[in-house]
N, CA, C and O atoms as CSV, one atom per row, in Angstrom:
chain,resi,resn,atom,element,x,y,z
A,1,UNK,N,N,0.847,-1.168,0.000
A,1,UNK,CA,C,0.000,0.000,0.000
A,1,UNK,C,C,0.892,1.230,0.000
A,1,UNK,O,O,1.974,1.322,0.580
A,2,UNK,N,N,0.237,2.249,-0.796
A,2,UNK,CA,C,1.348,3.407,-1.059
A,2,UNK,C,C,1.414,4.011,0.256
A,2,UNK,O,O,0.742,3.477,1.139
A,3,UNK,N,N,2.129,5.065,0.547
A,3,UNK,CA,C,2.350,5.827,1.495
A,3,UNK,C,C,1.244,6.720,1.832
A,3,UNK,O,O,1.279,6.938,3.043
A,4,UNK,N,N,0.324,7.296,1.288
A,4,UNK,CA,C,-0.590,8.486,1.740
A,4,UNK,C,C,-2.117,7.394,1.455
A,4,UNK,O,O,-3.180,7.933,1.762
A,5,UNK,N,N,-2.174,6.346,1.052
A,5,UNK,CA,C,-3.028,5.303,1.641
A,5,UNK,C,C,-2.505,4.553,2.959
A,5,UNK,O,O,-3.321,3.759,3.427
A,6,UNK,N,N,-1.700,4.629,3.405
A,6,UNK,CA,C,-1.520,4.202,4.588
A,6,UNK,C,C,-1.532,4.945,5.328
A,6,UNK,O,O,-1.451,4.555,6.492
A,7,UNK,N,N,-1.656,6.681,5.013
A,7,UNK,CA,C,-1.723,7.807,5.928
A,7,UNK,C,C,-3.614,7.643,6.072
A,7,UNK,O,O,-4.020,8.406,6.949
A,8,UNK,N,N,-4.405,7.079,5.607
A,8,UNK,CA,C,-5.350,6.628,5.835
A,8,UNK,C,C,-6.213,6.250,6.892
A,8,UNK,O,O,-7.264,6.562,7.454
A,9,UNK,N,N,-5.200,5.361,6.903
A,9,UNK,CA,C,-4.943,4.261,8.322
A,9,UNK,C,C,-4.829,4.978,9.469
A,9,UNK,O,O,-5.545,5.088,10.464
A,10,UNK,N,N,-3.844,5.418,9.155
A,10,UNK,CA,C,-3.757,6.837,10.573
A,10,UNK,C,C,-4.518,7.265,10.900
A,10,UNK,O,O,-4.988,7.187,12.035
A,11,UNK,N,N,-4.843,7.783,10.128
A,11,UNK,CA,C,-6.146,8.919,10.313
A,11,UNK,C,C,-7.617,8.438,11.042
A,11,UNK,O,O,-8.301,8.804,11.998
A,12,UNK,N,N,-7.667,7.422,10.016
A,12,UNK,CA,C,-9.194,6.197,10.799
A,12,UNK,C,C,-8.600,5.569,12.192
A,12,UNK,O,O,-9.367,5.491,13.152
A,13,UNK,N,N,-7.725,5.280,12.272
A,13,UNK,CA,C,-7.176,4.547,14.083
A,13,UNK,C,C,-6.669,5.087,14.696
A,13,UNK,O,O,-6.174,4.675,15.745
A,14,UNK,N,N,-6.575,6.766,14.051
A,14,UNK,CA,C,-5.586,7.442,15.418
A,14,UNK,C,C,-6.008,7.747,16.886
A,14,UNK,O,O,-5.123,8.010,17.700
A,15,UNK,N,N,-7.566,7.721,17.341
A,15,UNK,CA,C,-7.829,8.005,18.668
A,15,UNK,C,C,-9.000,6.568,19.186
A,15,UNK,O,O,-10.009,6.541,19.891
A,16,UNK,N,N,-7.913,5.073,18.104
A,16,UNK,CA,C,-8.753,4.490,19.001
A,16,UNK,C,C,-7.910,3.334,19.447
A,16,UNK,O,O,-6.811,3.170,18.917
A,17,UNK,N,N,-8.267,2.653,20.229
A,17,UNK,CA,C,-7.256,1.412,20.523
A,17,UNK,C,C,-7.551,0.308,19.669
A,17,UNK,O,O,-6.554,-0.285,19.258
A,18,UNK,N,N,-8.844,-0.195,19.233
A,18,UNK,CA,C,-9.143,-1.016,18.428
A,18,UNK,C,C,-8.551,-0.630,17.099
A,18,UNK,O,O,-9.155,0.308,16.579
A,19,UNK,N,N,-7.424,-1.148,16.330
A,19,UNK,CA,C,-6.933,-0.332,15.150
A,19,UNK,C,C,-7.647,-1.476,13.905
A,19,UNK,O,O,-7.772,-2.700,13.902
A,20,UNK,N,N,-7.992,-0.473,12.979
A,20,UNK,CA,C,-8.236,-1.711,11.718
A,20,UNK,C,C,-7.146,-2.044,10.641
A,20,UNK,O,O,-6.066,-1.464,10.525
A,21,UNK,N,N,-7.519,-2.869,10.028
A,21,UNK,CA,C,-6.361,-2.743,8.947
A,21,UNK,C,C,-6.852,-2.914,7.778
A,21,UNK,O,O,-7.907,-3.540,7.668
A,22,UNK,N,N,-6.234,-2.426,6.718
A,22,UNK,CA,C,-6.720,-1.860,5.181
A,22,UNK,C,C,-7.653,-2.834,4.930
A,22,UNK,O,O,-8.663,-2.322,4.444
A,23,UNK,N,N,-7.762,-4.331,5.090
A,23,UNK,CA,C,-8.612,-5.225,4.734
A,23,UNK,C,C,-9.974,-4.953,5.586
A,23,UNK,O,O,-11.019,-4.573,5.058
A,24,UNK,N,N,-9.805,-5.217,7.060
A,24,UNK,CA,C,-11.140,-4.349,8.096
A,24,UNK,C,C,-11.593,-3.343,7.588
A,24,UNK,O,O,-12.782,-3.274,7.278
A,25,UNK,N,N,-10.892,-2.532,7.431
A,25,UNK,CA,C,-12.173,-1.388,6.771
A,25,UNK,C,C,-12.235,-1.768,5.760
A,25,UNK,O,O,-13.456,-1.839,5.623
A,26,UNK,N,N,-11.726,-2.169,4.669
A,26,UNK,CA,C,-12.365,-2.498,3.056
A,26,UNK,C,C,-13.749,-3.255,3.612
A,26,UNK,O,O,-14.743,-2.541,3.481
A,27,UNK,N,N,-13.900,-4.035,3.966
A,27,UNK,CA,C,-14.644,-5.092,4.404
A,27,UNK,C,C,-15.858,-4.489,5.373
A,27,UNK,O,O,-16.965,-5.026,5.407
A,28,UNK,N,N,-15.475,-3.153,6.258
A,28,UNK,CA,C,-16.437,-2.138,6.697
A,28,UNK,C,C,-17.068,-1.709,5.608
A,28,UNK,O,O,-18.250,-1.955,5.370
A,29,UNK,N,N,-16.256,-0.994,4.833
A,29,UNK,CA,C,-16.824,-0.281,3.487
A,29,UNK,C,C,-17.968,-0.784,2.947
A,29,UNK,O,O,-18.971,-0.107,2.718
A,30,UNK,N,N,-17.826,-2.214,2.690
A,30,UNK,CA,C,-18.591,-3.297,2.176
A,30,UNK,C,C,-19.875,-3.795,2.725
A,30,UNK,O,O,-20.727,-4.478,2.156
A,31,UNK,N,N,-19.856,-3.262,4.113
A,31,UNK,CA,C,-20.800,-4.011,4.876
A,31,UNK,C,C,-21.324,-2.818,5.775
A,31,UNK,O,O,-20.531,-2.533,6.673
A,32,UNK,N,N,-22.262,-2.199,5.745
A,32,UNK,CA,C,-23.197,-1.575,6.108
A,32,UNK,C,C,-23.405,-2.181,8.054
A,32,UNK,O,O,-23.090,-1.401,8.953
A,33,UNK,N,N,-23.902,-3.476,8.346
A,33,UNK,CA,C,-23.941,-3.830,9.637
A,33,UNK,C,C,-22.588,-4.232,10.497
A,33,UNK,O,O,-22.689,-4.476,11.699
A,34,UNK,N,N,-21.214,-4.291,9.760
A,34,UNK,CA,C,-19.877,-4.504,10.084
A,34,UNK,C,C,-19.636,-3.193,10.056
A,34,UNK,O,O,-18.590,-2.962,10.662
A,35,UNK,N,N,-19.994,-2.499,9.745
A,35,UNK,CA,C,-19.208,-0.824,9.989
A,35,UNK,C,C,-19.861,-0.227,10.862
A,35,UNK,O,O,-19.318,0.780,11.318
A,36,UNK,N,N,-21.277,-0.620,11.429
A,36,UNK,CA,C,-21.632,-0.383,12.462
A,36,UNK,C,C,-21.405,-0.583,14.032
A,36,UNK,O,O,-21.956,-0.079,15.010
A,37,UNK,N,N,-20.366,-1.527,13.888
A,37,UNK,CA,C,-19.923,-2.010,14.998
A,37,UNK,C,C,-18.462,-1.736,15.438
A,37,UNK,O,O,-17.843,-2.245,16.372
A,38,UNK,N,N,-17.893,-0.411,14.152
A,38,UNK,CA,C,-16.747,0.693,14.290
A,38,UNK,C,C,-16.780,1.798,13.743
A,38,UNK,O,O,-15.966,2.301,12.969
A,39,UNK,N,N,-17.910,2.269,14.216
A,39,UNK,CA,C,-19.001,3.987,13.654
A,39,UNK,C,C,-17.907,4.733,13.963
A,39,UNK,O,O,-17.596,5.365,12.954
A,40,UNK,N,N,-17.145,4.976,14.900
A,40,UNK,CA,C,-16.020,6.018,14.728
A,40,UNK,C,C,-14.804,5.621,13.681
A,40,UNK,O,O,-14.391,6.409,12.831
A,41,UNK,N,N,-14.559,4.979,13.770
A,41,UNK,CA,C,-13.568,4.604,12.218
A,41,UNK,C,C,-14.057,5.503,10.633
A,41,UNK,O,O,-13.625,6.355,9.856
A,42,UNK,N,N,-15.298,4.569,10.865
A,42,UNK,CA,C,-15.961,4.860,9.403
A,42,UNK,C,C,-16.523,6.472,9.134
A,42,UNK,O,O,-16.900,7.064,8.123
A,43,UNK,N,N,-16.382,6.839,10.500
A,43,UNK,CA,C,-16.944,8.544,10.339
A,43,UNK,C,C,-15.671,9.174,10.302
A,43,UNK,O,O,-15.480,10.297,9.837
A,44,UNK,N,N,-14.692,8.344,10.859
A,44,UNK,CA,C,-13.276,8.908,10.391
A,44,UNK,C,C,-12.999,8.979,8.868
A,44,UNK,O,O,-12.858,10.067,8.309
A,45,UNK,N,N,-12.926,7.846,8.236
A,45,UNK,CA,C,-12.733,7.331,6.778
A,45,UNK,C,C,-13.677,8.856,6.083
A,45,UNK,O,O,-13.199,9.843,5.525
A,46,UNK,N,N,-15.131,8.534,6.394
A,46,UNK,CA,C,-15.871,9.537,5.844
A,46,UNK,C,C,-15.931,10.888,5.759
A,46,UNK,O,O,-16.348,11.540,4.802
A,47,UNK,N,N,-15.483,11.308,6.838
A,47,UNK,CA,C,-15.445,12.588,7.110
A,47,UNK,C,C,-14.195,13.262,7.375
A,47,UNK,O,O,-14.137,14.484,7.508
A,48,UNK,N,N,-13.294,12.571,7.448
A,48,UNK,CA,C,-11.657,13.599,7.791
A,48,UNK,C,C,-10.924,12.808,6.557
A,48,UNK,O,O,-9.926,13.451,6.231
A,49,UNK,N,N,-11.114,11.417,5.622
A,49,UNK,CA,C,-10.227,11.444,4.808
A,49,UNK,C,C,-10.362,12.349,3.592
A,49,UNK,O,O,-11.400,13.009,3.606
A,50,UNK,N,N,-9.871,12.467,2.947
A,50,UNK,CA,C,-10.394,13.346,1.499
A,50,UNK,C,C,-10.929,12.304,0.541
A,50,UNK,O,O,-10.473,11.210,0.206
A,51,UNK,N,N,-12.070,12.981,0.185
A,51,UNK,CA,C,-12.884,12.415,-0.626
A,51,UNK,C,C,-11.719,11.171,-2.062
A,51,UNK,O,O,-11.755,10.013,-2.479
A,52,UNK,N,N,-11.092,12.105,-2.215
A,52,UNK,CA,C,-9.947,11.411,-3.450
A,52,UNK,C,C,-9.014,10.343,-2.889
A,52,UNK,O,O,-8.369,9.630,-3.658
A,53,UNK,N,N,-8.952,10.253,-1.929
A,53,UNK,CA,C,-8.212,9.449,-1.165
A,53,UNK,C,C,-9.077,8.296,-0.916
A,53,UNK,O,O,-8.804,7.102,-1.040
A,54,UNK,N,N,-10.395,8.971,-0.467
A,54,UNK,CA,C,-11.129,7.711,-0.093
A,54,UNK,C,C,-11.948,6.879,-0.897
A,54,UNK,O,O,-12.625,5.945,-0.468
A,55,UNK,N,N,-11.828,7.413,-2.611
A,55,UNK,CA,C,-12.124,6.678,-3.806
A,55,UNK,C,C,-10.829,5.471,-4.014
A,55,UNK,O,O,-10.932,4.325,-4.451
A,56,UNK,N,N,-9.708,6.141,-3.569
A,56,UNK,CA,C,-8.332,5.556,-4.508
A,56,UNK,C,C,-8.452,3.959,-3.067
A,56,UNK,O,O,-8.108,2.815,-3.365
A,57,UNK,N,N,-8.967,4.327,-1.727
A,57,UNK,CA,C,-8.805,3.386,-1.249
A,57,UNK,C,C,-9.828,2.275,-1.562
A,57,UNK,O,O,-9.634,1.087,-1.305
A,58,UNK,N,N,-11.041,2.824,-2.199
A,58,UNK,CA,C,-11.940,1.676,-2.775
A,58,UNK,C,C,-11.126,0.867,-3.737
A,58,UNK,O,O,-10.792,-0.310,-3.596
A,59,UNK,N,N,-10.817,1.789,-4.882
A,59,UNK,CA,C,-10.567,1.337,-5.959
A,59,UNK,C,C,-9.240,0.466,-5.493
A,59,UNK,O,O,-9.422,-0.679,-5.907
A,60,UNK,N,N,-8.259,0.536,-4.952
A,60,UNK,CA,C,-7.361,-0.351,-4.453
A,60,UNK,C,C,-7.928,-1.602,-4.241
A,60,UNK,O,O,-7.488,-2.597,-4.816
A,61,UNK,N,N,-9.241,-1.660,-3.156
A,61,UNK,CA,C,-9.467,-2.702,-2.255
A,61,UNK,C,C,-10.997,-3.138,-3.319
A,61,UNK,O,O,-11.875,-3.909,-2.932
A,62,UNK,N,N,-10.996,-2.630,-4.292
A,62,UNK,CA,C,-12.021,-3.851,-5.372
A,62,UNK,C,C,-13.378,-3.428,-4.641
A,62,UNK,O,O,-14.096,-4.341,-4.231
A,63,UNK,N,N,-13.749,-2.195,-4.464
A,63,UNK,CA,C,-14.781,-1.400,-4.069
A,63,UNK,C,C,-15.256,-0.722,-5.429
A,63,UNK,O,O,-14.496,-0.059,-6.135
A,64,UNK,N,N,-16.168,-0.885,-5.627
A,64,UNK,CA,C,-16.930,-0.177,-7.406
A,64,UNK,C,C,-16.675,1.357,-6.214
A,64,UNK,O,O,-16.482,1.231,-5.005
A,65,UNK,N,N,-16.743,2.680,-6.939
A,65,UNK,CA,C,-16.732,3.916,-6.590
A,65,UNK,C,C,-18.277,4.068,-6.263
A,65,UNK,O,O,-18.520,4.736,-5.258
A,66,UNK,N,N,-19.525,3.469,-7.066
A,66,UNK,CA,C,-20.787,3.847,-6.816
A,66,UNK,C,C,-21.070,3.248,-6.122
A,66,UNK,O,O,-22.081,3.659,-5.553
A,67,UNK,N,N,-20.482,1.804,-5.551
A,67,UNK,CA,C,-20.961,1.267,-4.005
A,67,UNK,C,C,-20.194,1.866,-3.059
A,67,UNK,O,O,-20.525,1.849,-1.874
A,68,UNK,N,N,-19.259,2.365,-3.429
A,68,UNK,CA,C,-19.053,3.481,-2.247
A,68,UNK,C,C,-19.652,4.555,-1.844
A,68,UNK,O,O,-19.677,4.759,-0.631
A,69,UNK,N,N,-20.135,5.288,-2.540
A,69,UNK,CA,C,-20.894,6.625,-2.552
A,69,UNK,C,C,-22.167,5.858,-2.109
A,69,UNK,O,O,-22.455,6.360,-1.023
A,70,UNK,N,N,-23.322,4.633,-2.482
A,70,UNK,CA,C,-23.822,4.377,-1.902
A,70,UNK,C,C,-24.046,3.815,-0.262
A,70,UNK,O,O,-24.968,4.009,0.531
A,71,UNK,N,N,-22.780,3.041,-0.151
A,71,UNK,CA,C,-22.253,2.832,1.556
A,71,UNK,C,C,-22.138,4.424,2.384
A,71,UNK,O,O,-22.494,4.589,3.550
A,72,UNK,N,N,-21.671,5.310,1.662
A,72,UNK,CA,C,-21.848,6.535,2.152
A,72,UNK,C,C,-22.901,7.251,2.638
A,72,UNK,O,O,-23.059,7.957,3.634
A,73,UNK,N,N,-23.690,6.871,1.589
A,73,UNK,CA,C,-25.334,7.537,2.205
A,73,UNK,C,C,-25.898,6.706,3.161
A,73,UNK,O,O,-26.415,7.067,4.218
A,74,UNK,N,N,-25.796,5.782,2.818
A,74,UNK,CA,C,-26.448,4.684,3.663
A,74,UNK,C,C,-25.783,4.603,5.297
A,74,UNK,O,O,-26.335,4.012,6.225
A,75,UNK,N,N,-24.605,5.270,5.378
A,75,UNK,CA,C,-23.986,5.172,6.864
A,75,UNK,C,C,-24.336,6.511,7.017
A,75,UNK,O,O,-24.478,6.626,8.234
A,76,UNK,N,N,-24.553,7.558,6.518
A,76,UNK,CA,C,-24.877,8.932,6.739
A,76,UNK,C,C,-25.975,8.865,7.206
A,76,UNK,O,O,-26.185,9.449,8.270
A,77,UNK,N,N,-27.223,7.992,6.436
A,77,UNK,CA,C,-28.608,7.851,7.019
A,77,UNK,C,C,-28.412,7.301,8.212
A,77,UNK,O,O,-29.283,7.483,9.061
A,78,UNK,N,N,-27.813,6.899,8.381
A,78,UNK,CA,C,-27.753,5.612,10.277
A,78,UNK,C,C,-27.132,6.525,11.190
A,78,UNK,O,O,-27.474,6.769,12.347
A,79,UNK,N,N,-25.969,7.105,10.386
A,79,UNK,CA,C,-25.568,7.916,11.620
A,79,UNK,C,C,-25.765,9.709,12.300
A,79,UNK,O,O,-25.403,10.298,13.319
A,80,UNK,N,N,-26.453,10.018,11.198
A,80,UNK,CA,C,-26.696,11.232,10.889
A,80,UNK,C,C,-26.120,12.440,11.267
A,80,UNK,O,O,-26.369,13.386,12.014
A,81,UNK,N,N,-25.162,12.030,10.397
A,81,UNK,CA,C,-23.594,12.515,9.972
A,81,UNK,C,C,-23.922,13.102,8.424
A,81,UNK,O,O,-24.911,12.635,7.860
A,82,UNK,N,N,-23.094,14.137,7.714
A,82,UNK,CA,C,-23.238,14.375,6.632
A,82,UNK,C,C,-21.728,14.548,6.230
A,82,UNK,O,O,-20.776,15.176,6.694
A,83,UNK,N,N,-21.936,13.698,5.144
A,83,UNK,CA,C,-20.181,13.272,4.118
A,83,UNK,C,C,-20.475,13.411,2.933
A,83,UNK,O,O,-21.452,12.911,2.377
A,84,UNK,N,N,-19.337,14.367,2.266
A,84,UNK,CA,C,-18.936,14.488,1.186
A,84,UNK,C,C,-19.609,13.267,0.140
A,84,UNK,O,O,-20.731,13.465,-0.327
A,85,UNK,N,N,-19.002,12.247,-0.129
A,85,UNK,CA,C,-19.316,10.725,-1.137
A,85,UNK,C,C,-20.897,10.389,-0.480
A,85,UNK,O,O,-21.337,9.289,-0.817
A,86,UNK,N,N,-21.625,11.069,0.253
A,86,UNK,CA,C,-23.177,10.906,0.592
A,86,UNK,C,C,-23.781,11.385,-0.435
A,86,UNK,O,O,-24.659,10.760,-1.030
A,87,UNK,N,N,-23.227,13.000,-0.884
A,87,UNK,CA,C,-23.806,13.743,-1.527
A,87,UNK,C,C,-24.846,13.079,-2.822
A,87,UNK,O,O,-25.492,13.837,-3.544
């Protein structure tokens, strides 16, 4: 994984002890009731990574871009949070 996808990582596990790893969240991404059970991660991912960053980490991890933007709304509706890839 390149360097500013692994600054990613950081960013989603920096204030928690439970850390994920690029596969855990791909696999959050993916799963609507698995990302619910690390809502601060994924509001990390959503909301503090940059939108371009957080396409390039789909597209890395075999995420279509429009099931991302849909996982987006769909965790925005649950958490009612508002993110960029919701739009």
């Amino acid at each position: 994984m390149s360097n500013h996808l692994a600054s990613v990582l950081t960013t989603v596990n920096a204030p928690y002890s439970v850390q994920l790893d690029d596969a855990a969240l791909a696999n959050c991404l993916a799963d609507l009731d698995l990302a619910k059970q690390h809502p601060g991660h994924i509001s990390a991912f959503l909301g503090e990574v940059p939108p371009s960053l957080q396409v390039e980490f789909a597209v890395v991890h075999h995420i279509p871009v429009p099931d991302l933007k849909t996982f987006a709304a769909a965790f925005s509706a649950w958490s009612g949070e508002s993110y960029p890839l919701a739009a």
